[in-house]
Structure formats: structure tokens, C-alpha cells
N, C-alpha and C positions, 0 to 999 in steps of 0.2 A: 439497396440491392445486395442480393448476397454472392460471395465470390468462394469458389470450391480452386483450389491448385491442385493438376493433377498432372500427375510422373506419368508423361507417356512413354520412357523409355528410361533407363538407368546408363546409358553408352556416351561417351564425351570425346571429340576433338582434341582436347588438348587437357592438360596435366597440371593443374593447379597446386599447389603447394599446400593450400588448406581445405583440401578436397576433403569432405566427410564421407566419402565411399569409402570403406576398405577392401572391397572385394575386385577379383579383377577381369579385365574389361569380359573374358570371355563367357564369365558367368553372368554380368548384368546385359551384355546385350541379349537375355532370352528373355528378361524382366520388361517386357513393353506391350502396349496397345498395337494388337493385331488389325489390317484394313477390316477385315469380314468383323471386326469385335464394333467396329467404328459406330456405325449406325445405333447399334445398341444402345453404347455408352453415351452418346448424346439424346437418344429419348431417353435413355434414365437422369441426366443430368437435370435438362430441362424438367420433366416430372418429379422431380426433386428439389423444383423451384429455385434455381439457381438461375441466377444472370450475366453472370461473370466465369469465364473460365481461365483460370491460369494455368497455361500449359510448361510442365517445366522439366526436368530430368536431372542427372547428366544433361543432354541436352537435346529438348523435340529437335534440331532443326540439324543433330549430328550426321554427318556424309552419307552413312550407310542408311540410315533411318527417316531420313528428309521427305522422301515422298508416301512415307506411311504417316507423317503428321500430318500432311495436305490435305489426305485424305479427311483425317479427323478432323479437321479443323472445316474442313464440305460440309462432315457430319451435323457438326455444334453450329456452325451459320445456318444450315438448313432448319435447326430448331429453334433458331433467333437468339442464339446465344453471342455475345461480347466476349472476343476472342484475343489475350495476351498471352504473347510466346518471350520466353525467360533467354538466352540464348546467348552462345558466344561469337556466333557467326562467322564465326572463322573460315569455315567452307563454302558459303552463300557465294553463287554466280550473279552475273549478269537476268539471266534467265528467272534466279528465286530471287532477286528483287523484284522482278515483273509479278511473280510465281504470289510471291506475299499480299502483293497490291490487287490484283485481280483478285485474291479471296478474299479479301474485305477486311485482315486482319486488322485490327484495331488500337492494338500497339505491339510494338515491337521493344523490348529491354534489354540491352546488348550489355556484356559485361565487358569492365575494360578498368582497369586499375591506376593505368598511369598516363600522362600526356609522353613521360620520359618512355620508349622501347625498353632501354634497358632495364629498368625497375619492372613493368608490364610483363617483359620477357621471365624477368626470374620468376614470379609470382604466376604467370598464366602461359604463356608463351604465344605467338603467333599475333604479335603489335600489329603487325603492318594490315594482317587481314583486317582484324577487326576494325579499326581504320578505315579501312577499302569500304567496308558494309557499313559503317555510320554513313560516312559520304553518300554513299549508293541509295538507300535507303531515305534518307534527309532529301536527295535532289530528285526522288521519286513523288515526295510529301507523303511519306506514310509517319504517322505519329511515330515518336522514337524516345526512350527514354534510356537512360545509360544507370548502372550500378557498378561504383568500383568499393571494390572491399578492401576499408583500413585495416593497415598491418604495421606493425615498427615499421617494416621497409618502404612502404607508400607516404605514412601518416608526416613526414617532413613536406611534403611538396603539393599535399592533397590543396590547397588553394591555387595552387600555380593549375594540377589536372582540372580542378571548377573551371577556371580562365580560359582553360585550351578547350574545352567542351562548349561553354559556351561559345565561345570563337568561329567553334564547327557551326556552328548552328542547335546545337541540342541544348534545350529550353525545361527539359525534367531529369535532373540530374540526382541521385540516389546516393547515398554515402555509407556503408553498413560495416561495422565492425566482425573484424575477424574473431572466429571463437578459438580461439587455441591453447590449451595447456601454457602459462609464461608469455603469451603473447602481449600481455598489455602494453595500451598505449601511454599509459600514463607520463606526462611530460612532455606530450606532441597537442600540439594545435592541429585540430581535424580540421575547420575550417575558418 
């Protein structure tokens, strides 16, 4: 099955330290899939024999932007598409836990870098949220997989973050190296 990723918006929650946007926020949020584009873009998807969509950004599931993924994401299910949202979930209610389950999303990837806040916080910021939304999400049963990106600052404790992940209950846990200028990890045990 083939899997297309597509930037539905360029706008993020929260402030990543090895964020590869260099632009700032008020110019990428014009960079996104509009609702009236939605339908389109999912009969060209599927006609383009794709099976898989990964939806990614900045982030589909950012505050301001949340309910124009929904939309899209109606779109690509209508056209029997297998629907994955990249996301930091930092903003996710009560409500877009229901919100996600009821549209049949098919997994969910939450970024999250550390089991410690304080390492999480420097590197992403907003621990507790994202936290809140694995929980929320896990006790909804929607599939859930996590990616936290090794950095010097993570890569000491990144088996201790596997242990606490599992613990949560999350069962597809992702491990991916930061790209950064001097970043290496050389000397750390990733896991």
C-alpha cells in the first residue's frame, strides 16, 4: 500500500528547539489545506492510488487549524483512505478525543520526547499536555503511537522515556534522531 504525507498546514503549538521551519508563524499559517480545497484533495489522493495518508504539518491538529483537518480528514475517509495524524496534541479537549474516534482516524503519533517534563519542556514544551492526550486517547482505544526525537539532551534517559511509555500503555513507540548542525549523539545509548 502506498502512503503519500501531506502538510496540511505549516502552524505549531508549541516551539521545538529543532524545529526545521525557519519562517515565522504568521507567514506559514497562510500555507495550509483550505475546507472548500478538502474534497478535491482527497479525490485526487485516492485517484492517485494512494492508501495511506499521513497527515502532518507544523501540526494538522494546531488550535487555530483543528477543525479544518476534520474536515479533511471526512474528505480521505469518504474516499476510503487510512488516515494518520503526526501531532503534538498539546491542545486536544475532551471533545477532539471523541472528535478523532468518531472519524475513524486510524492512528494517532503524538510527539513527546521525554518521560522527565523538564528535558520535554526544554526540547518541546507543554509535557503535561501532551501526557493529558496520550492518556485521553489510549483510554478512548484509538490506536496511538508516540515519536520522541533523540537529542544530546534526551539521548541519556531515552530507555528510562521506552519504560514510561510503555507503562502508559503505548505499545508503538518511535525513536528518531535529531538532524542538527553538532548535534551528535555519539556516546549515548539510544536504547
Amino acid at each position: 500500500m502506498t502512503s503519500l504525507f501531506l502538510m496540511v498546514n505549516s502552524a505549531c503549538d508549541i516551539a521545538c528547539t529543532y524545529c526545521f521551519y525557519t519562517t515565522g508563524y504568521e507567514k506559514r499559517s497562510r500555507d495550509r489545506i483550505l475546507p472548500r480545497q478538502a474534497g478535491h484533495v482527497a479525490k485526487r489522493i485516492a485517484e492517485a492510488r494512494f492508501g495511506t495518508v499521513i497527515l502532518t504539518g507544523g501540526d494538522p491538529l494546531h488550535s487555530v487549524h483543528k477543525k479544518e483537518t476534520y474536515e479533511l480528514v471526512s474528505a480521505l475517509k469518504a474516499n476510503a483512505l487510512r488516515i494518520i495524524i503526526n501531532t503534538s496534541a498539546t491542545r486536544l479537549s475532551e471533545r477532539d478525543f471523541d472528535r478523532l474516534v468518531e472519524l475513524a482516524v486510524d492512528r494517532i503519533d503524538v510527539s513527546i520526547d521525554s518521560h522527565d517534563s523538564e528535558v520535554h519542556d526544554a526540547q518541546r514544551g507543554r509535557h503535561a499536555d501532551a501526557v493529558r492526550a496520550i492518556r485521553g486517547l489510549l483510554q478512548r482505544g484509538m490506536p496511538l503511537s508516540t515519536t520522541t526525537v533523540a537529542t544530546a539532551r534526551n539521548a541519556p534517559t531515552l530507555s528510562r522515556t521506552i519504560e514510561w511509555l510503555r507503562d502508559l500503555g503505548v505499545s508503538d513507540i518511535r525513536v528518531q534522531k535529531a538532524f542538527l548542525p553538532g548535534g551528535d549523539l555519539v556516546g549515548h545509548r539510544i536504547v
